[in-house]
N, C-alpha and C positions, 0 to 999 in steps of 0.2 A: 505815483501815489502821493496826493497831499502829503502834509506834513503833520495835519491832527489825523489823518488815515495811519499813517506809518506810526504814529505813538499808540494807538489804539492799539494796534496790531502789534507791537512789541508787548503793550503791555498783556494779551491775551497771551501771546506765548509764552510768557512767565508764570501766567496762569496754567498754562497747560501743562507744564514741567512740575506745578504744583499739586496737580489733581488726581494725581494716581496714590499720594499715600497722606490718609490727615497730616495736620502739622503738628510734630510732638518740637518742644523746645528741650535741649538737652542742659540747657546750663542752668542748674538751680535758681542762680542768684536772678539769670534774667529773665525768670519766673518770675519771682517772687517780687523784682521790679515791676515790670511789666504791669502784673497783679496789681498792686499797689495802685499805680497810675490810672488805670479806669476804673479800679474801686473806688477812687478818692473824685473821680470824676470829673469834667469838661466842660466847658461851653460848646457845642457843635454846631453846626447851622442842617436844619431840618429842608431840604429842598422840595419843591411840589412843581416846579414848573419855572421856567427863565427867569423869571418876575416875581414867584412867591418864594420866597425866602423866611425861614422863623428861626429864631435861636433860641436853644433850649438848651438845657444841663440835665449830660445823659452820664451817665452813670452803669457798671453792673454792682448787682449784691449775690458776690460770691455765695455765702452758706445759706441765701434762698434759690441760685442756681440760674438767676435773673439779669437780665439787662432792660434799663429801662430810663423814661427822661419823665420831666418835669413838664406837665400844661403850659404853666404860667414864664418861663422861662428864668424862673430865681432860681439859687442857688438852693441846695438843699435843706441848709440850715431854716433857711426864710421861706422857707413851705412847705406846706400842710402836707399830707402823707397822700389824703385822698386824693390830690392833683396831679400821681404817679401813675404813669404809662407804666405797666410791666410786661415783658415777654420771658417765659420760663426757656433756658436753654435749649429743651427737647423739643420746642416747635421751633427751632430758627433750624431754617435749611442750608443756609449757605451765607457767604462774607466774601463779599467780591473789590477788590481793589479798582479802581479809576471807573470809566462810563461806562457801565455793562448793564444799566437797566432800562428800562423806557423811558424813566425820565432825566436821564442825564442823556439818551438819547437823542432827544427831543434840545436839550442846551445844545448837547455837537452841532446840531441844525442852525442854530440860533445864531453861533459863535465861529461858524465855519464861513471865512470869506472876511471878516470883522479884523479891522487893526490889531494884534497885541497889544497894545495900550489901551483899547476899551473893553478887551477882556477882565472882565475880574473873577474867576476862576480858572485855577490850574488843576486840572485831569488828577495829578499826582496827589492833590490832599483830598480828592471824592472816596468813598467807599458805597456799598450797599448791604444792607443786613436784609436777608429774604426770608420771611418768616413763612410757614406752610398749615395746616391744619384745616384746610377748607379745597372745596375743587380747583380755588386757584390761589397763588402767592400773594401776599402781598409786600411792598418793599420800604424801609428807611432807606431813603437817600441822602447821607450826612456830608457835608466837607468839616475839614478841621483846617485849623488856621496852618499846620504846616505839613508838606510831606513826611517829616519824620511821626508828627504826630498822625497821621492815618495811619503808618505803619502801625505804630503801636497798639491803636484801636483795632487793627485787622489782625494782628497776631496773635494779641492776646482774648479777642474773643473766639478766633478758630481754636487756640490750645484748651481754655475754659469750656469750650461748647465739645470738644474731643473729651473731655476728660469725664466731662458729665454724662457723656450720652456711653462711655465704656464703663459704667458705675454698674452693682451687683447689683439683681433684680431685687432684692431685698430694699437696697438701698434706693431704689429707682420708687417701692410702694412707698415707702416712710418718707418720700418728698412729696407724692401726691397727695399723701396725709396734709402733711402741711401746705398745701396749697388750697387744700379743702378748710383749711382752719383760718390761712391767711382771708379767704373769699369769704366766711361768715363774721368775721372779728370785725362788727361794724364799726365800731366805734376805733378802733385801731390803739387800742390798750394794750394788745398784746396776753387778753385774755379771755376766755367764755364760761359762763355762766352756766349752771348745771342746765338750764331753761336751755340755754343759747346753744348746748349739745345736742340737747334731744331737736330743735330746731333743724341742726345740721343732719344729725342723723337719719332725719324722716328726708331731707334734702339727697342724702345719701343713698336711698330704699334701705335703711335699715327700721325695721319695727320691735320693739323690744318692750317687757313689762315698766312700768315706772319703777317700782320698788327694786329689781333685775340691774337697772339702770344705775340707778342710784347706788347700789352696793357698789358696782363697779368704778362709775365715779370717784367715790370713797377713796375707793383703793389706788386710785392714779394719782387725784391728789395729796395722799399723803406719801408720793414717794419723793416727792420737794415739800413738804407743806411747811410754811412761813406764815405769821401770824397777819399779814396782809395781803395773802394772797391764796388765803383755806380755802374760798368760796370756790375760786375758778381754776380751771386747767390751763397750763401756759401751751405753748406750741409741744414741744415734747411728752409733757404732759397726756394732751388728747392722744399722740400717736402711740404711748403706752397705753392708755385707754381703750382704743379702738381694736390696740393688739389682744388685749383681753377679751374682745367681744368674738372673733375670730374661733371659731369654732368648726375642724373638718371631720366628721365625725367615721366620715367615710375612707378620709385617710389614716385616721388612727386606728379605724378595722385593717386595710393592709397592713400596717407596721406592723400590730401586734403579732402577725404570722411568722414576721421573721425575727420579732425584738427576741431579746433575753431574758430572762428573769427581770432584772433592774429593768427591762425598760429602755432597753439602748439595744442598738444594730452595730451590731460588728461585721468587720468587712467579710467573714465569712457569710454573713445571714444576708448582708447585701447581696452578695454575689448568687445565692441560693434567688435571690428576690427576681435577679435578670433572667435566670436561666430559667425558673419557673413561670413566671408571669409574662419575658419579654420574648423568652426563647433564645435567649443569646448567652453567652458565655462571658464574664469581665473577669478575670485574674484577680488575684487578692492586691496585687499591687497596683491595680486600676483601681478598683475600691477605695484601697485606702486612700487615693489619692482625690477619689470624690468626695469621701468624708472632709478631708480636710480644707477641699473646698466649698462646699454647702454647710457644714457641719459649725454654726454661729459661736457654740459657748466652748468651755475648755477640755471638752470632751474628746477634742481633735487632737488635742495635745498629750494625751494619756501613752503610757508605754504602749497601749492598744490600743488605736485611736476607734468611738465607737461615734457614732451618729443619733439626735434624738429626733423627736418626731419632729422638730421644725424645721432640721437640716433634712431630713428626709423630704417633706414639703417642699422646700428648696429647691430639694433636687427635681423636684416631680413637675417644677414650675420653669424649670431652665429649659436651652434650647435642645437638649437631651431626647425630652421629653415631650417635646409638640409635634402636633397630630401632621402638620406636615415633615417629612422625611429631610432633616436639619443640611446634609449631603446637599442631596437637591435644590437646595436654596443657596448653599452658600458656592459651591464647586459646578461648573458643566462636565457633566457627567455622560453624557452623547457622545455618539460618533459625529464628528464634527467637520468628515471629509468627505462627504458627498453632495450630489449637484445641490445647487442652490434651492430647484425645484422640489427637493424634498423634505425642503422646511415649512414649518408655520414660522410666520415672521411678526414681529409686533410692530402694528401699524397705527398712524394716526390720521384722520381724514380732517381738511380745513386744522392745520397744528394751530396755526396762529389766533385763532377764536377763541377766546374765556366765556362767551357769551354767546346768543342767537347765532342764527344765521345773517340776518336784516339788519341790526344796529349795534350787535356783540362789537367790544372792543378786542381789536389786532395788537398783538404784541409780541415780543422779541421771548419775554417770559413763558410764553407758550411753550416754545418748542425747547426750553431750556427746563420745563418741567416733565415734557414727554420724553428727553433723551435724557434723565436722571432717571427716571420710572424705568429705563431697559429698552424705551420704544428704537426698532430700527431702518424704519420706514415714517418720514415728516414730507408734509405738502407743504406746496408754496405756489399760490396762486398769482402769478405775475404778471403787471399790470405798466404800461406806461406813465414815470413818472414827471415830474419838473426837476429842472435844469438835469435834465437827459439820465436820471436817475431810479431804475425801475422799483415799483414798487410792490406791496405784495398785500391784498385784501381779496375781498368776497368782491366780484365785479360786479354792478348794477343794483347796490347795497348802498346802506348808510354805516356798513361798518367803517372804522377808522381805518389810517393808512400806517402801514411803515416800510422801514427802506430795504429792498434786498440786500445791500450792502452789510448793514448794521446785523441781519441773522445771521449771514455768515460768520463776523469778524465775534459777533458777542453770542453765538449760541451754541452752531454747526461748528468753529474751529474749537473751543475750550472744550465743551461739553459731550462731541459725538464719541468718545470712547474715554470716558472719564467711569462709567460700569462699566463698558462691555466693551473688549478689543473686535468682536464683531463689527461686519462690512454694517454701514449706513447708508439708506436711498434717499436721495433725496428727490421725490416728484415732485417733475414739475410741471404746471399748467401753463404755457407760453402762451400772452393774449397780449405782446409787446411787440410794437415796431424793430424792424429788421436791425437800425441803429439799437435800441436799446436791448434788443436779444446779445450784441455783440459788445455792449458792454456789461450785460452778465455774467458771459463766459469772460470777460476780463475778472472781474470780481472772483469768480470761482478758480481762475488759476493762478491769481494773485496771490489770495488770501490761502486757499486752501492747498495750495502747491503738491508736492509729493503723496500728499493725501488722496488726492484724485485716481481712479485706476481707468488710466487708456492704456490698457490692451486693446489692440484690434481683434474685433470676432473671427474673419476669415472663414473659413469653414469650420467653425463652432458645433460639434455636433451632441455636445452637451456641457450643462454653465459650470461654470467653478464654484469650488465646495465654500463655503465661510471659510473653513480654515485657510484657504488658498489666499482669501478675500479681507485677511485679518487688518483690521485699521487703514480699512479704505474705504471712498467714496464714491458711489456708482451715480451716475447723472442717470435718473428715466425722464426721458421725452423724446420730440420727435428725431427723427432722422432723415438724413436727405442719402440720397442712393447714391449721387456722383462724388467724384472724388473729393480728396482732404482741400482745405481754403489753403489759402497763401499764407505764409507765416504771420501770427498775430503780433505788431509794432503797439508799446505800451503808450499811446498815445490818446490824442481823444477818441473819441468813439466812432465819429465820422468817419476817421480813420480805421481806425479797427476793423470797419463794415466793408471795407476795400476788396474786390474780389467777389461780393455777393451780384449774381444775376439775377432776372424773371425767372427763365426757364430752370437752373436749378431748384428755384422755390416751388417752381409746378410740378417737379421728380420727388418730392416727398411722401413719406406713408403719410395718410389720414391718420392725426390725433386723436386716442381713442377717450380721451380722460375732456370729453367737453362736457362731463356733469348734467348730461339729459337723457331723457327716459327714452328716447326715440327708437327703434330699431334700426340698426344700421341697415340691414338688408330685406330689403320687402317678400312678399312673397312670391311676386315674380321674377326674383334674382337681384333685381336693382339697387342703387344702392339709394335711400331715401334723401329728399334733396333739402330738406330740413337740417339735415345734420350737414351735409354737403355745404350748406348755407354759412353753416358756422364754422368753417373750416378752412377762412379765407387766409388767415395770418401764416404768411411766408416763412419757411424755414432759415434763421441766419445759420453762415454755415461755421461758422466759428464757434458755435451754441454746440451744432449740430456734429463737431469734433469731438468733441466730451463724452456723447451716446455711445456705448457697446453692447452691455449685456443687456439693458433693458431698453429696449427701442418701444415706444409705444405705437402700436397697428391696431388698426381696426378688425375687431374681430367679423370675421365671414362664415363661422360656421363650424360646429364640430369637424364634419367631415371635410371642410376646405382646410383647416389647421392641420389636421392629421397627415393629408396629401401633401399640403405646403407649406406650412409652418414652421418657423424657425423656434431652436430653443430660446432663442436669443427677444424672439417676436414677445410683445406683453400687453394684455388687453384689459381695459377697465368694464369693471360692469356695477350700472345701477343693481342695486338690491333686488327689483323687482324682478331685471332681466336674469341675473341668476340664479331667482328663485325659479323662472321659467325652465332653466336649461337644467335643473336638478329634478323637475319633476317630469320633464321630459324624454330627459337620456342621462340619469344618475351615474351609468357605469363609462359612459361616453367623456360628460364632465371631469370625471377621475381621473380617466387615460388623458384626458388633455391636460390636469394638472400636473400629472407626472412630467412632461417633456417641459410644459413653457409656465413660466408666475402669471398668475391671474390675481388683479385688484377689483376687491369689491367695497362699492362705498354706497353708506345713505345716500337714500331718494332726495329728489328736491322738495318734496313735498314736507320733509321735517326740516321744515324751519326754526324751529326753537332746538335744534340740537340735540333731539334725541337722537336713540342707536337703534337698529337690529339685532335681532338674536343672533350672534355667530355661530353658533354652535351650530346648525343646519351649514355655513359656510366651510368650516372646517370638517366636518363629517365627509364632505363629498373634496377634500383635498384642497381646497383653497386654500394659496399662502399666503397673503397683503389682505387681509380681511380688516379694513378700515375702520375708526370708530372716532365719534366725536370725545377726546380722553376729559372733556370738561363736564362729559353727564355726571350723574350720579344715581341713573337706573343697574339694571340687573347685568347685562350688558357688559360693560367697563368694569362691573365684579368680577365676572368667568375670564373676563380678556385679562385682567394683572394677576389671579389668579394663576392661571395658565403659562402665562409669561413668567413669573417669579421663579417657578422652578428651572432646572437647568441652569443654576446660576446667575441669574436674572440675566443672561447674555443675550436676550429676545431673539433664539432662536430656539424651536422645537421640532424635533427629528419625527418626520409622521412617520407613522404605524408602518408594516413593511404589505400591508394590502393597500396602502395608499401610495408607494413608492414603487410596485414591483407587478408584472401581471400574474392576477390572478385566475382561475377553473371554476368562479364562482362571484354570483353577482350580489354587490350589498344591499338590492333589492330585496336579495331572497330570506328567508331568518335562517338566524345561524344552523347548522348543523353540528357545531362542538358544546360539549359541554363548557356553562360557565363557572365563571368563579361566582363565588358567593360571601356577600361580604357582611358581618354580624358586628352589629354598634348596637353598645349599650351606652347609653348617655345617662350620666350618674345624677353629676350635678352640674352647677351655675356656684361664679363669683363675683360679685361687685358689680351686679348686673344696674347697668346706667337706668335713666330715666327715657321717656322719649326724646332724640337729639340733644342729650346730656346735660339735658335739663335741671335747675332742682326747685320746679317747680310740681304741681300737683301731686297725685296721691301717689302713693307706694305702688310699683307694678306687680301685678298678676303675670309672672312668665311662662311661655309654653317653648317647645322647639319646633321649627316646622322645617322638616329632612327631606331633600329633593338628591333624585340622582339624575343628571342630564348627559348628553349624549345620543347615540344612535337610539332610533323612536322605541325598539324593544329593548330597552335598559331603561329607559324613562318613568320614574318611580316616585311616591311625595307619600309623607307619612306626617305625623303631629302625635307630639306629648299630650299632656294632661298638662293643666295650668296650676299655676303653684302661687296662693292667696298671698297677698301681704310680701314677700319674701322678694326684695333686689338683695341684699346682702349675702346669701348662701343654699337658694333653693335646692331641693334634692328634688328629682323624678324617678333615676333608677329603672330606667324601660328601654326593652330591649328590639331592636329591628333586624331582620335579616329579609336580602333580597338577592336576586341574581345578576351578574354584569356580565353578557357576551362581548362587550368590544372595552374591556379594561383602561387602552390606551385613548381612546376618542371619550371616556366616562368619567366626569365630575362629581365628586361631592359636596352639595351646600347645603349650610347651619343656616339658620335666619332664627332668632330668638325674637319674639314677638310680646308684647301686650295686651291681652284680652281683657279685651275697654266694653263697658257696658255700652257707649258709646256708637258701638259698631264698627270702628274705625280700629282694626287690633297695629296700633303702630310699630313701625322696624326698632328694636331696642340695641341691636348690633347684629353682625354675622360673619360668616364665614368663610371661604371656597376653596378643594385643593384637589387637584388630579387625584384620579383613582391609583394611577400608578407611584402615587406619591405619599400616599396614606402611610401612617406608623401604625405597623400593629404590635398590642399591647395598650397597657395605661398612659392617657398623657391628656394634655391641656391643650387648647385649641384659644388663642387671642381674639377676641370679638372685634372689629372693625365699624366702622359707621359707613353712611350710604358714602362719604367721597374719600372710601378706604384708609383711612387714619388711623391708628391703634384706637382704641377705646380705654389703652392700661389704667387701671389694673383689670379690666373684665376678661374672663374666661369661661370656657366649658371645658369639665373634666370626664371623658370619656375612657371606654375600652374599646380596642380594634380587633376584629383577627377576621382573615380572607382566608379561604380555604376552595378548592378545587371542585 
């Protein structure tokens, strides 16, 4: 291992010892240092590439929650306000210490083989700040003039951005206020205009009377008013302002059922509130103990602490209270020991693409945003690269290239169980010379050492459960039948390859993952010689050591699987082809997925990177149901959806008719009675504009309710549209419908714009397993097409499923 290989690689494993709990600093004082130091601000050097370099003075401001730099590279004092880069703490995803993003990547390249003395950057003062808020990251890549100083900058923005993103939902709305006031305050005085309110507020979807307006106004500003400053609202100001406008009229009907005379809930009336409304039972000393956390003014402090309606609000907006089941999200909650074959698995197809198929940029960022998201299955399309270094892009593309080496060491080693101590797959598509297959498997036993899981299969006659499989890495690709290579010498690669013959390479299974639509098997048995064609690339057998549970084979056939198919055996299939075998032999496809993993990926025909519906994939038991995770159609909704519950561990235990045989075919319609599930959808909060816009007119909102899954549960219903009203629509309409397959059954919100237009735009939405549903009252967080919160937007609903 080099010697910039080996620093790499230590400093990842520092990283890795870091990433299981945020960074809290324990010592006040070196807080508050800390604090100090990148408040008061830097010179940093802004990186873009070996040769562009820019200095800039970056800075955070703490009590707006922000980190951010200067255009022009002056100092603060000596520039203008508007010349400020800001980023709000709650979009930065991550702070990574030394080369861990593409573009210090790309310097390792540069600077790898180059005297020390004409290096002028040291690994040790880089960092990268990864902001997120869109389908893909984007990254500051900064050096500072010393190592201590990167520390500084990297410790004290993880503790600042930890401390921010654990702040009360209360206090989390009253910053978006002011992020809304900071973005209309043109002139940057630090004040708005009654004009410049109502401006903001139509920006907002709020519509309000002028005269309505104005009282309220009034009354914000005179709760600071100074005689130069009557006219406008300062920043606190408006968010006392706005809190006056705040009107739930629906939630003050609840309270008053349980308040008291005064007008306040006491922990008995709480507790009355669960049991009646929620069906559940809370002890008075839970109660109280929610009041005095929701419960804002000094009402929690009374010899009988009571709650008014705003902590009740509170309460009703906390994770208590949303419409997916809070457990499920945060705990796996599964049995977690059975074959591997009885999972859905979160997968990703082409990880390294942000873009197209054809000229999308490859990057390292990819696969470090799908294994954050939960995903437990990443591709890696591997390709011959220079100076004997393989690399990984879309083959026969203009997409760009990067290095196998760099995913492992900066993406696959920190990040693959940084959420989920769940086994990771990593597929791979081998289209590398025999040398450069064999310094893959160098790379992957190097880097990823004990991480790796060779067990031998042997007589395998069913996989091992995730739990077995905790914080390991399974190689899927091909396999060669004859025996293990000669022991692998950490040398060059030529060497490495020592031991590789012809004839072993022609004892290989056919690779089933060559990404074309062809049928393996013709109709007179044969095997098609097109596919044959592309199947020239030799197994190395040191690659080929690493394969156990998932060997990738050509699939021959329902009934050839069943008679000879190993659990072990794993086949890919175009979209197309397994839409064929579902409409074929449904109950045939199931039994297959119970014994062996099947991966299904888009056709080649979606070039631009859209997905398939999975939900037809997962109905009939497929586990590896592939998706491009950079769309931002319906798709990549139901899939993180799906995924997130279970504790985002991207593992989900299928149903026990899709793990176990059953007396009856999912052809046929159910024979039991179902459940039936009754949503009333009340109201709307802070309902955005289209793509969070603040321009055009005020929306008209409707809800449009989909229940997806097996084809008789499949159900879509629509509100009534609600004029003028982003700010606090009520609908108050009721749905009930039936679900025979509960656990294969989703629930999706899609709030909409009805545009004269024609065009009724996506305004946020929603998605959450049926089995995962709260029933009772609760809020549901509105999301955007590339799954982002939308906070503060919500729906306030009622649940209950009954038999």
């Amino acid at each position: 291992m080099t010697n910039l290989y080996k620093n790499r690689f230590l400093l990842n494993l520092e990283h890795l010892t870091e990433t299981r709990n945020p960074i809290l600093l324990r010592d006040e004082l070196e807080i508050e240092a800390i604090t100090k130091i990148i408040e008061r601000g830097a010179y940093l050097w802004k990186v873009r590439s070996y040769t562009r370099w820019f200095q800039r003075w970056f800075f955070v401001d703490v009590n707006g929650h922000q980190f951010g730099y200067h255009r022009s590279g002056l100092r603060r004092a000596m520039c203008v306000v508007k010349s400020r880069v800001l980023v709000d703490f709650s979009d930065i995803v991550d702070v990574r210490k030394g080369w861990r993003s593409d573009v210090f990547n790309q310097i390792a390249k540069e600077v790898e083989g180059k005297p020390r003395s004409s290096v002028d950057v040291d690994e040790n003062t880089c960092f990268t700040v990864v902001v997120g808020g869109s389908n893909r990251n984007r990254t500051f890549d900064l050096v500072a003039k010393t190592p201590e100083e990167c520390d500084t900058w990297v410790r004290g923005l993880k503790h600042l951005i930890h401390m921010s993103k654990t702040q009360e939902k209360s206090e989390q709305f009253d910053r978006w206020l002011m992020k809304m006031f900071r973005s209309a305050d043109d002139n940057k005085d630090g004040g708005l205009s009654f004009d410049e309110c109502l401006s903001l507020l139509k920006q907002m979807n709020v519509k309000l009377r002028k005269s309505y307006a104005r009282k309220l106004f009034n009354q914000a500003n005179s709760l600071t008013r100074s005689s130069d400053r009557e006219q406008v609202l300062d920043e606190n100001e408006f968010v006392a302002f706005y809190h006056l406008l705040m009107s739930r009229p629906e939630i003050n009907t609840l309270f008053s059922r349980y308040a008291d005379e005064d007008d306040e809930l006491s922990s008995e009336g709480l507790s009355q509130f669960f049991y009646r409304e929620l069906r559940c039972t809370k002890h008075a000393d839970d109660c109280l103990e929610l009041i005095r956390e929701y419960e804002p003014s000094d009402l929690k402090h009374k010899d009988e602490p009571k709650m008014s309606v705003i902590g009740f609000t509170n309460l009703l907006l906390s994770e208590e209270f949303q419409l997916c089941e809070s457990k499920h999200l945060a705990e796996v909650y599964q049995d977690m020991t059975q074959p591997l074959s009885h999972y859905f698995i979160a997968s990703s197809h082409n990880t390294y693409l942000t873009g197209n198929q054809l000229s999308g940029e490859s990057t390292v960022e990819g696969y470090i945003n799908a294994l954050t998201k939960g995903c437990r299955c990443v591709e890696l399309d591997c390709w011959d690269g220079p100076k004997g270094e393989p690399m990984v892009y879309h083959g026969f593309t203009l997409t760009t290239k990067i290095m196998f080496h760099d995913i492992l060491t900066d993406a696959i080693l920190p990040y693959a169980f940084k959420v989920s101590d769940y086994p990771v797959i990593l597929s791979l598509e081998v289209h590398c010379s025999a040398e450069q297959q064999a310094r893959m498997a160098h790379h992957l036993t190097t880097i990823l050492g004990e991480l790796l899981y060779l067990q031998p299969v042997d007589d395998l006659t069913q996989l091992p459960s995730p739990e077995q499989l905790k914080r390991k890495i399974i190689i899927k690709a091909k396999k060669l039948k004859t025996q293990l290579c000669k022991p692998m010498r950490m040398s060059k690669a030529e060497d490495i390859n020592d031991g590789q013959d012809d004839e072993e390479s022609s004892q290989s299974e056919p690779d089933s993952d060559n990404e074309a639509d062809e049928e393996p098997v013709q109709a007179d048995g044969t095997i098609s010689s097109t596919v044959v064609k592309k199947q020239q690339v030799p197994v190395e057998c040191h690659l080929s050591d690493l394969v156990n549970i998932c060997q990738a084979v050509h699939f021959h056939g329902l009934h050839y699987s069943k008679m000879h198919g190993k659990c072990f055996h794993m086949s890919s299939f175009a979209e197309n082809k397994a839409k064929k075998l579902i409409s074929n032999d449904l109950d045939g496809f199931i039994d297959y997925n119970r014994r062996q993993l099947s991966r299904i990926y888009p056709g080649g025909k979606r070039a631009d990177s859209s997905n398939f519906n999975p939900i037809q994939f997962w109905n009939a038991g497929c586990q590896i149901v592939a998706l491009n995770y950079q769309g931002k159609e319906s798709p990549c909704f139901y899939n993180e959806a799906k995924f997130k519950t279970n504790g985002n561990c991207g593992y989900i235990l299928k149903p026990s008719y899709l793990r176990d045989q059953t007396s009856y075919s999912l052809n046929d319609r159910p024979a039991w009675s179902p459940k039936v599930l009754r949503l009333q959808l009340i109201s709307g909060q802070h309902i955005p504009k289209p793509d969070n816009s603040t321009d055009g007119e005020i929306v008209d909102p409707y809800i449009k309710v989909k229940v997806i899954g097996m084809e008789c549960d499949q159900r879509e219903f629509k509100t009534n549209d609600i004029h003028d009203n982003g700010l606090n629509p009520v609908w108050n309409e009721t749905f009930e419908f039936p679900v025979f397959y509960p656990d294969l059954a989703m629930l999706n919100l899609a709030v909409k714009d009805n545009s004269n237009t024609g065009v009724n735009e996506l305004l946020g939405a929603y998605a959450v397993p049926f089995t995962s549903l709260r029933e009772g009252y609760c809020h549901c967080p509105l999301l955007n097409e590339q799954r982002q919160p939308l906070s503060p937007a919500t729906l306030f609903m009622h649940v209950s499923i009954t038999e």
